[in-house]
N, C-alpha and C positions, 0 to 999 in steps of 0.2 A: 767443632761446634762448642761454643760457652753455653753452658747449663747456668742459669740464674738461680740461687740462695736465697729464698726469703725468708723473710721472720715467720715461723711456723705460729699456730695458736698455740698456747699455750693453758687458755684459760678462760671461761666464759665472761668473765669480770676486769681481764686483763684486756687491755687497747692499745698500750705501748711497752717497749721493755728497751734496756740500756746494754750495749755492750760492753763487759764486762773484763772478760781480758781475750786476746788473742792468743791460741796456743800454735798457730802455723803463722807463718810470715807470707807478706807478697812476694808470690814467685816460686811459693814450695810446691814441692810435690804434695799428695796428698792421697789418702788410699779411701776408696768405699766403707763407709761408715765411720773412719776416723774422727774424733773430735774435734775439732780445727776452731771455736770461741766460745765463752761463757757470756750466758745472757741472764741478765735479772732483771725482775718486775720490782712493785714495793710487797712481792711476798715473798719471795722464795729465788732460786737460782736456778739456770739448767744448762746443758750441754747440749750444741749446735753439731750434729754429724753431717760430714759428707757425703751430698747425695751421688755423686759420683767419682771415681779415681780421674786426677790431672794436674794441671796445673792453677793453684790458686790467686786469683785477681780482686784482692780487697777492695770493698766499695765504701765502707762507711768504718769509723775509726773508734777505740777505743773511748767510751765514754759519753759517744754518740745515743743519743734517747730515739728508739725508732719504731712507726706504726707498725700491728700485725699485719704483715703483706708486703710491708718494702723490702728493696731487693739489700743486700747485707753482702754479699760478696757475690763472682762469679767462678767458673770452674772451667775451666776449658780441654775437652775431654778426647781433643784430635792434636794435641799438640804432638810431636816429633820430638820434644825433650820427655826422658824416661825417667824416672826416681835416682836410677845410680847416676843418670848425670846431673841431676838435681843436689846430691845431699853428695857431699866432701866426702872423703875415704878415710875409715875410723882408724885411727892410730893404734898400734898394737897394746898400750896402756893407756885410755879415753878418763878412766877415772883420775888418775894423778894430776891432770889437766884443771879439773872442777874443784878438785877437794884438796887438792897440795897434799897427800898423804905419796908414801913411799910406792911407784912404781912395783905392780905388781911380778912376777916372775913366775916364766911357764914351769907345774909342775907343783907348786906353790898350794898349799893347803886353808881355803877361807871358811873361818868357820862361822854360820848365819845363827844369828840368836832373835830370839821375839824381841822385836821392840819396842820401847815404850811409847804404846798407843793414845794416852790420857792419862791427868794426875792419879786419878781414882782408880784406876785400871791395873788388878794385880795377874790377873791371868786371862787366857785365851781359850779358843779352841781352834784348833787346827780344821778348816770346813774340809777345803778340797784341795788334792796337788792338780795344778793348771799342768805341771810336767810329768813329767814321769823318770824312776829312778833311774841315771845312766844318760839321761838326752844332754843333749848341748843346748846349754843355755846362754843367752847372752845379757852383757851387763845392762842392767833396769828394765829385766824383760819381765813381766809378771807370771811367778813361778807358785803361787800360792796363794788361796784365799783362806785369812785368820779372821775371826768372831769375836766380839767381848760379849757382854748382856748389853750392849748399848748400840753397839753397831758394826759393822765388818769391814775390814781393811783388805789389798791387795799387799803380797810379797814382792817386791821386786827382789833378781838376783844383784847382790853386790859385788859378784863378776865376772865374768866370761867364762866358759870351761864345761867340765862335768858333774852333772848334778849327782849327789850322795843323797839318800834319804835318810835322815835318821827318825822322826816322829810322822806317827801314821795318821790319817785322816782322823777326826772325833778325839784325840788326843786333845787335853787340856793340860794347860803347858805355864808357868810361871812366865813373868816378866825376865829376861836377859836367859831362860834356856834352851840349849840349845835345839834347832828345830831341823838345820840341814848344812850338808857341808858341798866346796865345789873345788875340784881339782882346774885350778887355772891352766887354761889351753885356751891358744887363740886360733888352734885349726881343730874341726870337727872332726869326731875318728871317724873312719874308714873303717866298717865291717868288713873281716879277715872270713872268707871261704873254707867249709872245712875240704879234706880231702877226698870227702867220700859224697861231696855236694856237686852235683853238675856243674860245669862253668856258667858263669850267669852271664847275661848280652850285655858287650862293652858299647853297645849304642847308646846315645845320649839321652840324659833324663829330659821330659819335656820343658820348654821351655817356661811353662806356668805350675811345674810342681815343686811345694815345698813343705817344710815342717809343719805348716801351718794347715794343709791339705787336710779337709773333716775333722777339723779342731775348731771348736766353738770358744767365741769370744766369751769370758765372765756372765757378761747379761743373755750372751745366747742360749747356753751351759744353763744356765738358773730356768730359764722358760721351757727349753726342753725337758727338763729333769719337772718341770710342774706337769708338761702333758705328759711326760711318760714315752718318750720319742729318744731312741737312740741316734746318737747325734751321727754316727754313719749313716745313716738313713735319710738325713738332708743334704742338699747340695748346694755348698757354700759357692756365694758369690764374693767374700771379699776378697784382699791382696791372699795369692796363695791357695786359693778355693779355702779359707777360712769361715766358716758358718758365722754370718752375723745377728746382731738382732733380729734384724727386719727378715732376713732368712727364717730364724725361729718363732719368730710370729704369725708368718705365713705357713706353716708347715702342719701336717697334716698326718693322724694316723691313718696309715693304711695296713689296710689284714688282709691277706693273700686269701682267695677264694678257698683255697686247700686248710684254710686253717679259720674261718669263719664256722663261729659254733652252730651245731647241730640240733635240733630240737627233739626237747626227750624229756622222759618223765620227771627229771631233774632242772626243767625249765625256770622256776619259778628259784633257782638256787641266789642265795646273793653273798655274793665277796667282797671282801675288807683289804687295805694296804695300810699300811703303818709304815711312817717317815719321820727316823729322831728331829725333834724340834732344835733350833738353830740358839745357842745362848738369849739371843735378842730375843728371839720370836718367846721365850720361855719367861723371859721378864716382862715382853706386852701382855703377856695371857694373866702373868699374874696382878700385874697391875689394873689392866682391866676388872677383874672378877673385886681388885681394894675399891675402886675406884667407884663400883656397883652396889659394897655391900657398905660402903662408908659414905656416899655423900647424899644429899637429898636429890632425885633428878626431878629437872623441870625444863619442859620445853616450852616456849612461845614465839608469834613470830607477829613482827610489825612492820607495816611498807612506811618506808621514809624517802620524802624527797631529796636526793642528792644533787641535784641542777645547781642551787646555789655553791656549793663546794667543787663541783666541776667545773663551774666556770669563773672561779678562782682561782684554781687551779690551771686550769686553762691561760688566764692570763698573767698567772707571776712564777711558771714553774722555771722559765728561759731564764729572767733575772735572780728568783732564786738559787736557781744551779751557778750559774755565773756566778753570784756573792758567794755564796754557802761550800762552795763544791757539794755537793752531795743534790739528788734528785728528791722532787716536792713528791709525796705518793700519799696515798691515801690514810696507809698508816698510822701518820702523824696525827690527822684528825680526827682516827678512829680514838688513838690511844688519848689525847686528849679531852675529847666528850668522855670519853669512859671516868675518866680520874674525875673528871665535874661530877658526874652522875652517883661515884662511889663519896665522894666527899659529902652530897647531898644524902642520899643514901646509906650510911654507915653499915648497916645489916649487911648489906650486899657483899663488901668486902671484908664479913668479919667468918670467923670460924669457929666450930664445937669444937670446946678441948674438955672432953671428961665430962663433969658437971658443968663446966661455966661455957659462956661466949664469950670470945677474944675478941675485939675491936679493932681492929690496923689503924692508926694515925697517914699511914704511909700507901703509896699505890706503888706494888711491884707487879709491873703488868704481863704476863707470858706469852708469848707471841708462837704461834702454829708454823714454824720452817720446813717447806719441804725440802729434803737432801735427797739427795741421790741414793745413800743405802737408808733412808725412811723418813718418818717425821719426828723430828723434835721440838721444845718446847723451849727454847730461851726463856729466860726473866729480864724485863727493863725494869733495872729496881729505881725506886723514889720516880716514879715515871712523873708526878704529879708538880714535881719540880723543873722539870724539860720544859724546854721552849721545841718548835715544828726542828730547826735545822738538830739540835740535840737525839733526839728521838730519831730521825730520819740517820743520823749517822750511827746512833747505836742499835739500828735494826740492819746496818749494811753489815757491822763489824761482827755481829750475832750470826747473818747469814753465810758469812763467808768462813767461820770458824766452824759452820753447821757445814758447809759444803766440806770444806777439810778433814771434818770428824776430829776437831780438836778441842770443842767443849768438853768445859770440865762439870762433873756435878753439880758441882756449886754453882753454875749458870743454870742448869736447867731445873731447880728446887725453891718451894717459896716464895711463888708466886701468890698472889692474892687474888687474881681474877684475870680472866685467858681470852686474847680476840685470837680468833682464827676465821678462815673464808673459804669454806668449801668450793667456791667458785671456779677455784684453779683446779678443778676435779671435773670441772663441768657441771655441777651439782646448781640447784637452785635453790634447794632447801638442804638443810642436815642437822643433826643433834649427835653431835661428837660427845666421847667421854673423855 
């Protein structure tokens, strides 16, 4: 059976979105919730999962602009080809291949250091080990989630073997120290019986269990840990009985009738949990509370017809894209009324320093990115000087460096005045800080 792919919603305000890049090829295998293409709107970016494990049948191509609801690939979920016959047999050294570095050697000591995550970025925190000290890990398997105050990264291992632990979870950690070490091996040990242990059954492991078995993905692992739900406690549907997202969203406490509380003269009791806050989370709290006790807040809100703009859009987005490369989106018109409006307006774009008001001559305009670990704020500096293809292209280059996590401070600082669009929230109205 082919299970059809469609463009999901996205976003109340969102119509269409562009594919972005393809991260499976036609014909790959592909597993239950794996990522398989990046889509963007003109706000933001997001990640296309597998609704089901098979084999994938691309339908529309990189760069392709496509309505919410059209079909984007298909999946075909009875095929008779399997993953291992799908995907080539890893060479005993896969990395020496990519990176031209010196073939590793079994027995071989690698030692994994923090890496440098952004300019500004002098140290981490170690969140959580995805492994555990001693497992067999394999090369670019994700062995770690690290924190800055700005955003949180994934560890991949750099190489095949056995994991050494040397820094512990909540450990904050300089740029290039050491965080863990791996004994190169390209065969998984074999637990040795003691003598005084029963012989265990040489009958075969099932044909569907693997390391993966009640091991939650990063995003599933995050969701659990918000309900408070041990991740044995759900039952994973991806490759491997691996707990996915969608697993952890559907998932549900349950309390054993034996341990459902009792009613007593201590009914009325109430309890507290305390959760160290995440670097990131500890610079929104404080920047919020800057944000509250230093700026003026004002909310308003005005209906405008947009008809004329959409159906200019509507009618030069095809030749635009064809000229320009880059997609006509709303953006562009946003950010340009704005710059008219602040140019007329001066107050608007000007700011309290001390005793005086600063006036901008200039429009740096900040734009609301949603990324996958949160929201950030690019600057489009001198936006006021942009023509539409300008601006559309320096909101892809903002977004995709927000999707990577490789903005640097000095992108996200210095702005003058902020569009953002609740809309891709579902939201109708909002008054963001």
């Amino acid at each position: 059976m082919s299970l059809e792919i469609k463009v999901p919603a996205v976003g109340e305000s969102i119509t269409e979105v562009t594919i972005g890049q393809w991260l499976k090829q036609d014909g790959d295998y592909v597993a239950l919730d794996e990522i398989i293409c990046e889509l963007e709107s003109d706000k933001a970016s997001f990640e296309l999962n597998a609704e089901a494990a098979g084999i994938l049948k691309i339908k529309a191509q990189e760069g392709d602009t496509l309505d919410i609801g059209a079909v984007i690939c298909e999946i075909d979920t009875e095929s008779s080809v399997t993953k291992a016959e799908v995907e080539p047999v890893a060479d005993a050294t896969p990395e020496s291949k990519e990176t031209g570095a010196a073939p590793t050697k079994a027995g071989e000591i690698i030692e994994m250091r923090v890496p440098a995550v952004g300019e500004s970025i002098t140290e981490v925190t170690l969140g959580a080990w995805i492994k555990n000290d001693g497992d067999f890990v394999s090369l670019d398997e994700n062995i770690a989630d690290i924190e800055s105050d700005k955003a949180s990264f994934e560890l991949p291992a750099e190489a095949t073997g056995i994991l050494r632990i040397v820094a512990a979870e909540g450990d904050t950690l300089e740029i290039g120290a050491l965080i863990c070490k791996i004994e190169v091996s390209n065969v998984a040990p074999t637990p040795v019986a003691s003598s005084d242990e029963p012989p265990k059954s040489t009958s075969p492991v099932p044909k569907d269990s693997s390391y993966a078995e009640g091991h939650p993905s990063p995003a599933a692992a995050k969701i659990l840990a918000e309900k408070g739900i041990q991740p044995e406690a759900v039952s994973g549907t991806g490759v491997g009985g691996r707990v996915t997202k969608a697993d952890a969203t559907k998932a549900k406490i349950s309390t054993p009738a034996s341990e459902l509380p009792v009613a007593t003269s201590n009914a009325g009791e109430r309890t507290q949990r305390r959760e160290k806050m995440s670097s990131l989370r500890k610079t929104i709290a404080k920047r919020l509370v800057s944000a509250k006790n230093e700026t003026a807040m004002l909310t308003t809100f005005n209906e405008v017809d947009m008809s004329p703009i959409m159906e200019i859009r509507k009618k030069y987005k095809e030749q635009f894209k064809e000229k320009k490369e880059v997609g006509l989106g709303f953006m562009s018109f946003f950010t340009k009324a704005v710059c008219m409006a602040l140019q007329e307006w001066p107050a608007v774009n000007a700011m309290i320093d001390g005793q005086e008001t600063v006036y901008n001559d200039y429009c740096d305009i900040s734009i609301a990115v949603s990324s996958p670990k949160g929201l950030v704020v690019p600057v489009i500096r001198n936006a006021e000087t942009l023509n539409f293809e300008q601006i559309e292209k320096e909101v892809v280059r903002l977004a995709i460096k927000a999707r990577d996590g490789k903005l640097s401070i000095d992108e996200m600082t210095g702005g003058t005045f902020t569009i953002t669009n609740g809309g891709i929230f579902g939201s109708m109205l909002s008054t963001p800080i």
